[in-house]
LOKOLLO-625480 format. One record per residue: residue in one letter; x, y, z of N, C-alpha, C in turn. Coordinates in Angstrom, 2 decimals, decimal comma. Layout:
N
> A_X_Y_Z_X_Y_Z_X_Y_Z .
...
//
This chain:
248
> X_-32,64_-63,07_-63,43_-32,66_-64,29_-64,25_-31,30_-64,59_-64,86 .
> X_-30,52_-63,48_-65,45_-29,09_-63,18_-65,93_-28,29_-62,68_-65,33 .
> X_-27,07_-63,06_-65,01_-25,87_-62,01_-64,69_-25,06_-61,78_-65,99 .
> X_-24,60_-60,12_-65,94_-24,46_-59,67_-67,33_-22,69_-60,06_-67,30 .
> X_-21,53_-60,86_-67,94_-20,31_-61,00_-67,86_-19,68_-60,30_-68,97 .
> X_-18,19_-60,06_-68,46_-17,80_-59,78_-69,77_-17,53_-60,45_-70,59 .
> X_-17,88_-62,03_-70,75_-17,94_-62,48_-71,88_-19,44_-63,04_-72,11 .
> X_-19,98_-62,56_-71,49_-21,78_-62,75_-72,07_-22,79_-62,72_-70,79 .
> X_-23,61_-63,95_-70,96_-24,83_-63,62_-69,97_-24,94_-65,11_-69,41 .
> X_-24,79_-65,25_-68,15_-25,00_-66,80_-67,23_-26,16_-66,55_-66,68 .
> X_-26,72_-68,06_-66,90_-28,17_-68,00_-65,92_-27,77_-67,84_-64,25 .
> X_-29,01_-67,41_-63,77_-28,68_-67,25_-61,96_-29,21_-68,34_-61,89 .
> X_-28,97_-68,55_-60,11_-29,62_-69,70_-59,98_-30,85_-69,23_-59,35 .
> X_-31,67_-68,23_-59,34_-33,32_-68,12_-59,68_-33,59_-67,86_-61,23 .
> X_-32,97_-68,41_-62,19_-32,99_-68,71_-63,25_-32,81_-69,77_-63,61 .
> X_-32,22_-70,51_-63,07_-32,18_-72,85_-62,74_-33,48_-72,93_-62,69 .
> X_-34,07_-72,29_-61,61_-35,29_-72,55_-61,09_-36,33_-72,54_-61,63 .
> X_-36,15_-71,18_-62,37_-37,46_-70,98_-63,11_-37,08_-71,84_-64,50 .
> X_-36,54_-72,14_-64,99_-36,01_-73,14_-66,02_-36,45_-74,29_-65,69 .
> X_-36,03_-74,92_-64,43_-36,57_-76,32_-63,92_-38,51_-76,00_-63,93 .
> X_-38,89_-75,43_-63,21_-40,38_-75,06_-63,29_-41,02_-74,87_-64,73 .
> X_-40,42_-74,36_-65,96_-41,04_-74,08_-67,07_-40,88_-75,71_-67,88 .
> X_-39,49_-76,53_-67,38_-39,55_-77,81_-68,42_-40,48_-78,60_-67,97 .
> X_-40,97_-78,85_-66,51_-42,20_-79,51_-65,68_-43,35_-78,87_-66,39 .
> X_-43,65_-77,92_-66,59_-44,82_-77,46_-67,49_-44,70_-77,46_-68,65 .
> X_-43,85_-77,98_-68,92_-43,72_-78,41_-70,60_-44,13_-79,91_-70,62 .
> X_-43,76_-80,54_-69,33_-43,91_-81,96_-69,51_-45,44_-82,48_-69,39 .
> X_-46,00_-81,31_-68,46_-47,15_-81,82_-67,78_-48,26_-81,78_-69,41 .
> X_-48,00_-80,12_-69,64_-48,77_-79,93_-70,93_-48,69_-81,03_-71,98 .
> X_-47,60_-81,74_-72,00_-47,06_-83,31_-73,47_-48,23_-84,34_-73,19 .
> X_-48,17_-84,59_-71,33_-49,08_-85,34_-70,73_-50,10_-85,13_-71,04 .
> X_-50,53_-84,05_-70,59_-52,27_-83,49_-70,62_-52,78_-83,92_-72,50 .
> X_-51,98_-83,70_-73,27_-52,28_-83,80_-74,29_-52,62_-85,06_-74,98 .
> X_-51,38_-85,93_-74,73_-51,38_-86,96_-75,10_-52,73_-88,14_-74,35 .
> X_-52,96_-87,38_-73,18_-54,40_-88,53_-72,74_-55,40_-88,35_-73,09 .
> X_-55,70_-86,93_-73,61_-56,74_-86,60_-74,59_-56,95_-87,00_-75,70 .
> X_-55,60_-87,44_-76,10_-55,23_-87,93_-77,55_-55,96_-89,40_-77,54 .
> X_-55,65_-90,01_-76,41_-55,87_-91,54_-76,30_-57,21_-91,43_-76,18 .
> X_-58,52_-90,31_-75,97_-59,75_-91,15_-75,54_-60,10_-90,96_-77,14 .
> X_-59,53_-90,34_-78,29_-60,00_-89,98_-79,67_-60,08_-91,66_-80,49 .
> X_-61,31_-92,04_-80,62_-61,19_-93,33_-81,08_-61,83_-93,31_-82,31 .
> X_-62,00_-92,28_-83,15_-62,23_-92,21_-84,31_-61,03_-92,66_-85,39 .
> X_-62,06_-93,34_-86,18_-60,85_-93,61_-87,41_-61,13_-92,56_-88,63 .
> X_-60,07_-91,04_-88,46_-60,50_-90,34_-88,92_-58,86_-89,20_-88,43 .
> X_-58,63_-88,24_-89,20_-57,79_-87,26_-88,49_-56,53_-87,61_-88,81 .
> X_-55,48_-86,52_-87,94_-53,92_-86,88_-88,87_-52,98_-87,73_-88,11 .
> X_-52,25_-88,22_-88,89_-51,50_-89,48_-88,05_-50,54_-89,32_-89,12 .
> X_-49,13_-88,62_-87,88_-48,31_-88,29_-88,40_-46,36_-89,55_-88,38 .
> X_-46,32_-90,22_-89,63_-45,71_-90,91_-89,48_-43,93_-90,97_-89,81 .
> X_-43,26_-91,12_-89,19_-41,57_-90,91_-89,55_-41,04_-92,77_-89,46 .
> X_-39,92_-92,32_-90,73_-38,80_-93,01_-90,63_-38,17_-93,21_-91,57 .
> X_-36,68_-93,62_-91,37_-35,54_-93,42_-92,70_-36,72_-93,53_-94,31 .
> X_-35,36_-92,59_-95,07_-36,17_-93,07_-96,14_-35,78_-93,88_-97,14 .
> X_-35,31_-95,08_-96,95_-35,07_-96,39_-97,68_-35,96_-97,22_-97,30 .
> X_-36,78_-97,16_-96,19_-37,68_-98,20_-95,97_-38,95_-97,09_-96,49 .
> X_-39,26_-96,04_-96,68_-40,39_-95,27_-97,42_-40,22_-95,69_-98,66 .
> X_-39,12_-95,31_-99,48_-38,96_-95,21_-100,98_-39,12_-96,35_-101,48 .
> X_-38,45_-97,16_-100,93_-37,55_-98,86_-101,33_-38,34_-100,09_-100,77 .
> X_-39,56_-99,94_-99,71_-39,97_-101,07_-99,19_-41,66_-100,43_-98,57 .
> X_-41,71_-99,86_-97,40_-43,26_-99,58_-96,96_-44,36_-98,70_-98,08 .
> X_-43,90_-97,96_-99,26_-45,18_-97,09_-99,52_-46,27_-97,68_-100,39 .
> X_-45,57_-98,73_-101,11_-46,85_-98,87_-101,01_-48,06_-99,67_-100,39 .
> X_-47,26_-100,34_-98,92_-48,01_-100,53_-98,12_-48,83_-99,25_-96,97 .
> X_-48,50_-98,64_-97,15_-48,93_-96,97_-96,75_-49,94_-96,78_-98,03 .
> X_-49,91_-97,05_-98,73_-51,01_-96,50_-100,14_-52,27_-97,38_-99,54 .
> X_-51,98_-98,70_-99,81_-53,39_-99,41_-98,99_-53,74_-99,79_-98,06 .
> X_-53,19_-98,95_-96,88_-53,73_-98,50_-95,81_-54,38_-97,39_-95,81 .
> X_-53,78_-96,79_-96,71_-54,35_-94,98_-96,93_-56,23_-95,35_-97,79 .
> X_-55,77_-95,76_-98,58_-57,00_-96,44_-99,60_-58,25_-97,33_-98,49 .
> X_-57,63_-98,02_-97,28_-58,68_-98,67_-96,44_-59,37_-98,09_-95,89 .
> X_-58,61_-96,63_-95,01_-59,27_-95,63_-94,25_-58,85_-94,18_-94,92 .
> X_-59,55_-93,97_-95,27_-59,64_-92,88_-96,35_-59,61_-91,32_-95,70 .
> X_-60,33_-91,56_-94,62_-60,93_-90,68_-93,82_-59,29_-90,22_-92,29 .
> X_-58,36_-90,65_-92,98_-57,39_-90,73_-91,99_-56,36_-89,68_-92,83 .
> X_-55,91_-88,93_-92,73_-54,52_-87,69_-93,18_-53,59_-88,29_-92,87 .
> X_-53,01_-89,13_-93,88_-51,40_-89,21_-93,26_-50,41_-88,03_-94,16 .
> X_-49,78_-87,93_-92,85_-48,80_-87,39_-92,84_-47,37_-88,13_-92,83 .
> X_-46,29_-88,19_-93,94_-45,16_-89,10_-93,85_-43,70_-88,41_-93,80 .
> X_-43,26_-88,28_-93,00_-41,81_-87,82_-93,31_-40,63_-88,95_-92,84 .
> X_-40,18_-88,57_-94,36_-38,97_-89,52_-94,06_-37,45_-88,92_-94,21 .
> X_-37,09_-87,85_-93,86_-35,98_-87,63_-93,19_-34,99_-87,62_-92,83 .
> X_-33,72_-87,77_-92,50_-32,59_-88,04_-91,88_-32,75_-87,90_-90,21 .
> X_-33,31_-86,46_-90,14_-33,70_-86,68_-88,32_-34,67_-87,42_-87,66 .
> X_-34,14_-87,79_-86,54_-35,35_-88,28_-85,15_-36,18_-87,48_-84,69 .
> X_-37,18_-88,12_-85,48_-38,30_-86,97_-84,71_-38,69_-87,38_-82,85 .
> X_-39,25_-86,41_-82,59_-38,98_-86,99_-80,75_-40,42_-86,93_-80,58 .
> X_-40,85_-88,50_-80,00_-42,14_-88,89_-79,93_-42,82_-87,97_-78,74 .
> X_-41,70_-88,07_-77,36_-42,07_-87,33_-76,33_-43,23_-86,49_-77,03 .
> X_-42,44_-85,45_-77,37_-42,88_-83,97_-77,89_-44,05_-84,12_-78,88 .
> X_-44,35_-85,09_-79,42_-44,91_-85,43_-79,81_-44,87_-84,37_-81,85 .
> X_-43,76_-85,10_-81,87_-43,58_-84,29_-82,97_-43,93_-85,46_-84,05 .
> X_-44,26_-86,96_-83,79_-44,75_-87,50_-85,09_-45,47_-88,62_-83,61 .
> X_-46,36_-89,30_-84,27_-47,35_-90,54_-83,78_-47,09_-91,37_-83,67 .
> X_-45,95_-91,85_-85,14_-45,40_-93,56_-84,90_-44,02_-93,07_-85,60 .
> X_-42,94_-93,98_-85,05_-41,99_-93,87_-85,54_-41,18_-95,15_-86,11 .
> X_-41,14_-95,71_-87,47_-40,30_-96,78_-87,61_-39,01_-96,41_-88,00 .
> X_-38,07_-97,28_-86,95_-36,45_-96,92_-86,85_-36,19_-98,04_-87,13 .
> X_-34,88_-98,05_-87,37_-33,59_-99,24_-87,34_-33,13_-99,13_-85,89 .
> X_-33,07_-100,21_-85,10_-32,44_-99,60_-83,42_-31,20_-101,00_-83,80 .
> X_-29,73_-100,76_-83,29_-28,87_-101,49_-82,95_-28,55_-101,85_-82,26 .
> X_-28,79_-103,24_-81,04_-27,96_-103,30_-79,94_-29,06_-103,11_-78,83 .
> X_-29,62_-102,51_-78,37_-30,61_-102,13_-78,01_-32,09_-101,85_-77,99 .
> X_-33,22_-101,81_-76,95_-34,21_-102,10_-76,94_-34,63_-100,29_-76,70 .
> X_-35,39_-99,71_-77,21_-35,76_-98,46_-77,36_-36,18_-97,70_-76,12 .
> X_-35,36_-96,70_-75,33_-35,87_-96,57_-74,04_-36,94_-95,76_-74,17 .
> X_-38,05_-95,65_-73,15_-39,43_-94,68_-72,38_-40,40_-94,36_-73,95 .
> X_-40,28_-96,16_-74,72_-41,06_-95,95_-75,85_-41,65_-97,31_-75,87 .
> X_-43,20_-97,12_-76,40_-43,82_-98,26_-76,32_-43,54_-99,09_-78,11 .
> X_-43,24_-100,12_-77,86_-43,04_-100,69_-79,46_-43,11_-102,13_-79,70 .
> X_-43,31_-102,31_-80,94_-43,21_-103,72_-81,50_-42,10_-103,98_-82,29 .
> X_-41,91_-105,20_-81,87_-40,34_-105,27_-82,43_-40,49_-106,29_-83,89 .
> X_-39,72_-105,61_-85,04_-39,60_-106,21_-86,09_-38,97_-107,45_-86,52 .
> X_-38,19_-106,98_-87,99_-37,61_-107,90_-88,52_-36,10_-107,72_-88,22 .
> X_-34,92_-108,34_-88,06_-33,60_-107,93_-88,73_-33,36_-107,33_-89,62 .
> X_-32,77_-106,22_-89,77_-32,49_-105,82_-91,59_-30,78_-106,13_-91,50 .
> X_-30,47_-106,59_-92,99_-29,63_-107,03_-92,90_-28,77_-105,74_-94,44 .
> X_-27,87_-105,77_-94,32_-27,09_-104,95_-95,54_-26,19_-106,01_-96,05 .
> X_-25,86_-105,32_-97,58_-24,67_-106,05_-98,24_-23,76_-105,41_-99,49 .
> X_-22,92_-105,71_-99,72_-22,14_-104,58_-100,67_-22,50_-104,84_-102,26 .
> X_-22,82_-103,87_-102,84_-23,68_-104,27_-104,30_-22,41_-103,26_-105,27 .
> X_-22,83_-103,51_-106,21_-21,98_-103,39_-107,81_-22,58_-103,33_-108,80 .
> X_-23,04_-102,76_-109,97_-23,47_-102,94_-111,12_-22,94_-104,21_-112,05 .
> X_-23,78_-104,53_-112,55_-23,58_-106,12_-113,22_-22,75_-105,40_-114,16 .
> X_-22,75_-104,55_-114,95_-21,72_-104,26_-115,99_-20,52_-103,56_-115,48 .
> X_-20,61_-103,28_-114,37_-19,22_-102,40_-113,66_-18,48_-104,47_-113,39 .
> X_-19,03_-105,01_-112,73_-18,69_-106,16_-112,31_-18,03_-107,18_-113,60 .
> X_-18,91_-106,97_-114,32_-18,17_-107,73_-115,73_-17,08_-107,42_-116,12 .
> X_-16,44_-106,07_-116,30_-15,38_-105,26_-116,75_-14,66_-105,48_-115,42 .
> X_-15,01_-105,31_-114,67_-14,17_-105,63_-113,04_-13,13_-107,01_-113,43 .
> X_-14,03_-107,68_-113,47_-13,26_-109,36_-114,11_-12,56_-109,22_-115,18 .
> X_-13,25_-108,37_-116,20_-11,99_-108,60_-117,72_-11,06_-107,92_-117,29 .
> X_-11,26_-106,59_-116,98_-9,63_-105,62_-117,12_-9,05_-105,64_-116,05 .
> X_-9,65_-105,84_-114,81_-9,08_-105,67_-113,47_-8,89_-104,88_-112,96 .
> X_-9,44_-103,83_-113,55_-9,24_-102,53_-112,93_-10,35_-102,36_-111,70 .
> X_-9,97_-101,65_-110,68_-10,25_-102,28_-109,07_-11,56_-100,57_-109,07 .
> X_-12,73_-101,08_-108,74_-13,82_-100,06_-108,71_-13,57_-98,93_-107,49 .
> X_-14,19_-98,10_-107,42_-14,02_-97,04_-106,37_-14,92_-97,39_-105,31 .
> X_-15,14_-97,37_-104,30_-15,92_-97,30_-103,07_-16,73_-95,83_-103,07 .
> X_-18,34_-96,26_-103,16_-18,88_-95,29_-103,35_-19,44_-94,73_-101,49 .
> X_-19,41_-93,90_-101,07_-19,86_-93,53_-99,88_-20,98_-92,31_-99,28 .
> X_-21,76_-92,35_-97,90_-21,91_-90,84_-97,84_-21,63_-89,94_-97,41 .
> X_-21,13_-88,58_-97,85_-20,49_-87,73_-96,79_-20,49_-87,76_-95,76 .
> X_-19,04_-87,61_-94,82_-19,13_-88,11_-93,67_-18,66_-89,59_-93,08 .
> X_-19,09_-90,61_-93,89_-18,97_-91,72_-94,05_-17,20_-92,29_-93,92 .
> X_-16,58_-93,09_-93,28_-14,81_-93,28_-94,09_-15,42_-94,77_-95,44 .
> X_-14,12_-95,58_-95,63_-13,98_-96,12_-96,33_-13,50_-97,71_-95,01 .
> X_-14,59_-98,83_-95,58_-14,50_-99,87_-94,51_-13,07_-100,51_-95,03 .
> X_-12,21_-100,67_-94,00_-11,30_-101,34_-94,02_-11,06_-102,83_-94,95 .
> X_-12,29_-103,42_-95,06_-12,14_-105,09_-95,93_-12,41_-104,12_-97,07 .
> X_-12,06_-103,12_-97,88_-11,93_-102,49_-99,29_-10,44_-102,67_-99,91 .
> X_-9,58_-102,25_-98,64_-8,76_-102,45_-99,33_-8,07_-103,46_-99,20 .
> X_-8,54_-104,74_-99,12_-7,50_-106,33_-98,92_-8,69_-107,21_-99,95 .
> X_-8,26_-108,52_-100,10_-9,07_-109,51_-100,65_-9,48_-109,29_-101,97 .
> X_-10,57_-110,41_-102,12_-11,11_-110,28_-103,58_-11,99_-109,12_-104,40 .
> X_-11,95_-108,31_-103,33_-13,30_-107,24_-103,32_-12,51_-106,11_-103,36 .
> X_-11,58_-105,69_-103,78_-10,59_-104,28_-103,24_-11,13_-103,48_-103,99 .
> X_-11,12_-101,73_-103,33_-11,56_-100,94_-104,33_-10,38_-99,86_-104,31 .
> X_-10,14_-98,99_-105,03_-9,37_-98,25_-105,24_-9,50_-97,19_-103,50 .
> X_-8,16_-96,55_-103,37_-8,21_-95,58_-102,30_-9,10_-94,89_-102,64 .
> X_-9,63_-93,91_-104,13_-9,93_-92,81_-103,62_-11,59_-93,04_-104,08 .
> X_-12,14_-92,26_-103,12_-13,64_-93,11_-102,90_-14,51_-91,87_-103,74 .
> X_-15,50_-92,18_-103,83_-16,76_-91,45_-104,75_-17,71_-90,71_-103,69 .
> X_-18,03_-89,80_-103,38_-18,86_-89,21_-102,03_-20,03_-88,74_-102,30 .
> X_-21,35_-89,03_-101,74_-22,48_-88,83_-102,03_-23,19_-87,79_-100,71 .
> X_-24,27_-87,03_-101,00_-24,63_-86,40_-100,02_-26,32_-87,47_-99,69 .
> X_-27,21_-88,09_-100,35_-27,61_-88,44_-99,85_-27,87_-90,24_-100,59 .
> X_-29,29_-90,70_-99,64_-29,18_-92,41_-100,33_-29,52_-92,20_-101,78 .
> X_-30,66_-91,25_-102,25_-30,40_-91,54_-103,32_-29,92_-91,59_-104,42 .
> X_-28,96_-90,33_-104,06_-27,64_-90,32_-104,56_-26,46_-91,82_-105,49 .
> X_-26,42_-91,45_-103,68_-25,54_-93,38_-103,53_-26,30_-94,50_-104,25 .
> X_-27,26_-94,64_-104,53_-27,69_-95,55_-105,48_-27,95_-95,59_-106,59 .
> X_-28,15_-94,08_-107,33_-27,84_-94,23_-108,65_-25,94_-93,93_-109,45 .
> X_-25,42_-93,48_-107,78_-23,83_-93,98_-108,79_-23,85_-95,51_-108,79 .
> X_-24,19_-96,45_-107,46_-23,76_-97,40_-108,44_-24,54_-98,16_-109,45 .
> X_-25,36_-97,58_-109,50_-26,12_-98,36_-110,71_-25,57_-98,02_-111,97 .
> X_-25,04_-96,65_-112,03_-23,98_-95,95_-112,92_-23,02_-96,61_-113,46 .
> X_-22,37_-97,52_-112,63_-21,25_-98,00_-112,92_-19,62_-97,26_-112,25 .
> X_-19,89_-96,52_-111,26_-18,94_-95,69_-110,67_-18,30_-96,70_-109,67 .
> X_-18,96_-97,75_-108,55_-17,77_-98,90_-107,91_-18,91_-99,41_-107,33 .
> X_-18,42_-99,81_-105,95_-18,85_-100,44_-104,46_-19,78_-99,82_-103,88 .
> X_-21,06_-100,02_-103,16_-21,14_-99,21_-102,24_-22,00_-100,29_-101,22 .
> X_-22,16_-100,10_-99,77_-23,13_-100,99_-98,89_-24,22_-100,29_-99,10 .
> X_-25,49_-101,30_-99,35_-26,87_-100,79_-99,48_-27,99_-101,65_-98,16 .
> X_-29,16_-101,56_-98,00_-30,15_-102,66_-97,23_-30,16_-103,34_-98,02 .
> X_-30,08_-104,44_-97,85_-30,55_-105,85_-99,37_-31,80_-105,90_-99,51 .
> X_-32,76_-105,08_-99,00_-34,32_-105,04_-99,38_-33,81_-103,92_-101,04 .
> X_-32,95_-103,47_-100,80_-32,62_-102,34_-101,62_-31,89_-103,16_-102,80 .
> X_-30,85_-103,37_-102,50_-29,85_-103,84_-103,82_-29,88_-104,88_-104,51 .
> X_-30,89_-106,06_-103,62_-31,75_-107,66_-104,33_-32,30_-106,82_-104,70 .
> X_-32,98_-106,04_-104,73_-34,59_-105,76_-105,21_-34,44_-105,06_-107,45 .
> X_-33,01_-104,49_-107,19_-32,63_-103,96_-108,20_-32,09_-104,42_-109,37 .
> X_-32,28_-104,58_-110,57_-32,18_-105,47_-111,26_-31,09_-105,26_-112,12 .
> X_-30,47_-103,80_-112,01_-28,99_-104,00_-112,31_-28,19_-103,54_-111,45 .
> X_-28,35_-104,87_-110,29_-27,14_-104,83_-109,43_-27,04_-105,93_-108,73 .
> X_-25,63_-106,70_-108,56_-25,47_-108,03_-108,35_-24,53_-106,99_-106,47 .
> X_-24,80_-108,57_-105,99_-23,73_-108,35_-104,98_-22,22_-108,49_-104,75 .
> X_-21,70_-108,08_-104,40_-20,22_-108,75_-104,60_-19,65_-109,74_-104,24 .
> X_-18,93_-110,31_-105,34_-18,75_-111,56_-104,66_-17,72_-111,79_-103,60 .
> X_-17,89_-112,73_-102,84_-17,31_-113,29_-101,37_-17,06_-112,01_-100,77 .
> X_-18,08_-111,50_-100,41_-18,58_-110,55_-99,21_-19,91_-111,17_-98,64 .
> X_-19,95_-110,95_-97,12_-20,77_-110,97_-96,49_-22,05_-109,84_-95,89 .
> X_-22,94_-110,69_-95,32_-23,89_-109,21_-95,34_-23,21_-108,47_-93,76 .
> X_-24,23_-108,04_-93,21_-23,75_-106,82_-92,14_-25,24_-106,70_-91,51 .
> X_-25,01_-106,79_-90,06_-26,23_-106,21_-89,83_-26,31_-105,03_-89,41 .
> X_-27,43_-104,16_-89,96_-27,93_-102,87_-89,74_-28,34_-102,83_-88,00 .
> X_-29,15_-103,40_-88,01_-30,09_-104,04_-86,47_-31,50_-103,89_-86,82 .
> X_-32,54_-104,19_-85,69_-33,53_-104,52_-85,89_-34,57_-103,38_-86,44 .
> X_-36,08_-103,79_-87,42_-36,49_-102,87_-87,17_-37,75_-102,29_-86,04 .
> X_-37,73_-101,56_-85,66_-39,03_-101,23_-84,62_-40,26_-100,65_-84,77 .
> X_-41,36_-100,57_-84,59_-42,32_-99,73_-84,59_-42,45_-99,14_-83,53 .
> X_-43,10_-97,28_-83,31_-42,66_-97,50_-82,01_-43,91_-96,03_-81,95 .
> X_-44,20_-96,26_-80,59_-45,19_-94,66_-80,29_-45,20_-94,35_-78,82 .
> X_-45,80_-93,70_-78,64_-45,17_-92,70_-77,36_-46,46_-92,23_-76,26 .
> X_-46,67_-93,01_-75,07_-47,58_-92,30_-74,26_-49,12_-92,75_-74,70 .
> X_-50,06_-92,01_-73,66_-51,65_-92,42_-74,76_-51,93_-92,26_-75,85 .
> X_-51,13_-91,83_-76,61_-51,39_-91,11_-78,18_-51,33_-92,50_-78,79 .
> X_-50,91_-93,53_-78,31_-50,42_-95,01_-78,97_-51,86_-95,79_-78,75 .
> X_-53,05_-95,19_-77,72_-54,35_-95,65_-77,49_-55,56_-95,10_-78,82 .
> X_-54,85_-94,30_-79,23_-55,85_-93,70_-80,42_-56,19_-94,94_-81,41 .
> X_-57,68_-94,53_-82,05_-57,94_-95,61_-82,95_-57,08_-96,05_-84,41 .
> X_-56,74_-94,81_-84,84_-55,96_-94,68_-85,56_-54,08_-94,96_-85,78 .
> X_-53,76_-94,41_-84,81_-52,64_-95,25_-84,35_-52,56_-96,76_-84,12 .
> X_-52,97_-97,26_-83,23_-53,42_-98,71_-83,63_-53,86_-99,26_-84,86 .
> X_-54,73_-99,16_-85,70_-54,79_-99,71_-86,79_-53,36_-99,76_-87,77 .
> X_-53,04_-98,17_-87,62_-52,09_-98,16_-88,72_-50,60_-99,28_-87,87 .
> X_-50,53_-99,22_-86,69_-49,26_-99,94_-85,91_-49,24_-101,51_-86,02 .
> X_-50,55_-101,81_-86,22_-51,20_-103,09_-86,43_-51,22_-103,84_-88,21 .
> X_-51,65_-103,09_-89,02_-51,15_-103,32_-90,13_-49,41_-103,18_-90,23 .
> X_-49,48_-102,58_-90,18_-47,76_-102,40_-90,78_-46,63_-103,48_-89,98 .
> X_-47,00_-103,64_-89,04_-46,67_-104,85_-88,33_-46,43_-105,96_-88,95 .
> X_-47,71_-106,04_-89,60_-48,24_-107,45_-90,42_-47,68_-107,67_-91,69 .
> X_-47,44_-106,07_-91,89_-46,52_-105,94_-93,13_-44,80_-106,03_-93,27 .
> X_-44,03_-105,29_-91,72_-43,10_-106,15_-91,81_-42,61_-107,56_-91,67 .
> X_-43,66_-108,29_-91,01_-43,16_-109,61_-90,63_-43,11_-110,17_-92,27 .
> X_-44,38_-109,60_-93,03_-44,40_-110,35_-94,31_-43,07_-109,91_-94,93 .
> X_-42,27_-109,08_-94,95_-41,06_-108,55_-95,89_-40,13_-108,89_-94,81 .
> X_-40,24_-109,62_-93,94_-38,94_-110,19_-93,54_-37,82_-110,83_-93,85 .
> X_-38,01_-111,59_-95,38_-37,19_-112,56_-96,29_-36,57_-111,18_-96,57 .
> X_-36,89_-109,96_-97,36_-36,01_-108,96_-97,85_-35,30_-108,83_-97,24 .
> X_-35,83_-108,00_-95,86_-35,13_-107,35_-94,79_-33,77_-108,35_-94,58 .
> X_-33,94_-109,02_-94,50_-32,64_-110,41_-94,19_-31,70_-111,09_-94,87 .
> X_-32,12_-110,45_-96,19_-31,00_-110,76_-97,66_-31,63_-112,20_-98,01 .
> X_-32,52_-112,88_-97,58_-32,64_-114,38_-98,14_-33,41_-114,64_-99,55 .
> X_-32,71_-115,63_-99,69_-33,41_-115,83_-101,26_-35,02_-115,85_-101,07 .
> X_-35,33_-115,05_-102,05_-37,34_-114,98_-102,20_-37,32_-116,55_-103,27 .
> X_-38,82_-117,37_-102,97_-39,19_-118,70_-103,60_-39,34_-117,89_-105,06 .
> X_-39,03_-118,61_-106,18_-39,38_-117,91_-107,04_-38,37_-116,86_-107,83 .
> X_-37,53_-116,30_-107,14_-36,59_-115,49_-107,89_-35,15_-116,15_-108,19 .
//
């Protein structure tokens, strides 16, 4: 299966083989499973759901609460994450992503709203911005650089930037009053001490998707929940898109 080297251990190639033969029985077993999955038409059991968590925290839960409250008899399960969970494998049921540019390959889905982003500021960082002029920091997340329109125009922020490890981090510096940072505008409209900056434009994130994988997407439960929430992004589409809500 191994040849032993002196700098370690290479597969043989009756070790390709049996490698190629064990991922086919990995695939077949995903299969076998997942069509079993599809004849389960009870509304009842776990239905395990992923995706970023700015659209958990900041926009879907508590449309997840009264769905949860309709079918009672249903376990959800929610993780929201930084990683892709991989539907194949069937490591979650439904997955709502942000996809850019592209249409989601060897995944069955409904396609959302636009989400749109925009650069936000604390109304009192912004006030003092105007009196003293002193130029705010660009708040970011590790990893992240610093977008080039920071440092030109009406919007400049200082070189040295503020670094966050995660979103929610990044959103209570700037609510803090620490500088700049790009947020979803379902996120930074929604917040009531934080204006956008002025003469900046939004950005698009890209679209959002719903999305599930194989017969497991035939279950009763899967459907209902893919079917509501559907209904629920089209309704939060004004957020998702930065547009003024009637009324605010």
């Amino acid at each position: 299966m191994f040849e032993k080297l002196p700098s370690g251990y290479r597969i043989t190639v009756a070790g390709e083989e049996v490698r190629e033969f064990a991922e086919e029985m990995e695939a077949s077993s995903h299969q076998l499973e997942t069509r079993v999955l599809g004849r389960d038409q009870s509304v009842r059991g776990l239905l395990r759901v992923t995706l970023p968590s700015p659209l958990s925290g900041y926009l879907l839960m508590p449309d997840f609460a009264e769905f949860a409250r309709l079918h009672p008899d249903i376990e959800m399960d929610v993780s929201s994450s930084g990683e892709l969970a991989n539907l194949t494998n069937r490591e979650a049921d439904v997955a709502i992503r942000v996809v850019y540019d592209r249409n989601p390959l060897n995944l069955h889905g409904l396609k959302g709203a636009e989400l749109f982003g925009g650069f936000y500021i604390s109304f009192d960082r912004l006030a003092a911005w105007r009196t003293d002029g002193a130029e705010p920091r660009w708040i970011a997340i590790s990893g992240h650089g610093v977008p080039a329109w920071t440092s030109e125009g009406q919007a400049m922020t200082t070189g040295t930037p503020f670094r966050t490890t995660n979103f929610e981090a990044q959103v209570a510096a700037v609510r803090a009053g620490i500088g700049i940072t790009a947020l979803p505008c379902f996120v930074g409209d929604a917040d009531p001490l934080l204006a956008r900056v002025p003469d900046t434009d939004l950005h698009l994130y890209g679209t959002v998707w719903l999305l599930t994988q194989g017969e497991a997407r035939k279950t009763k439960r899967v459907r209902l929940f893919t079917d509501f929430v559907s209904r629920r992004l089209a309704a939060h589409a004004p957020h998702l898109a930065g547009l003024p809500i009637s009324g605010e």
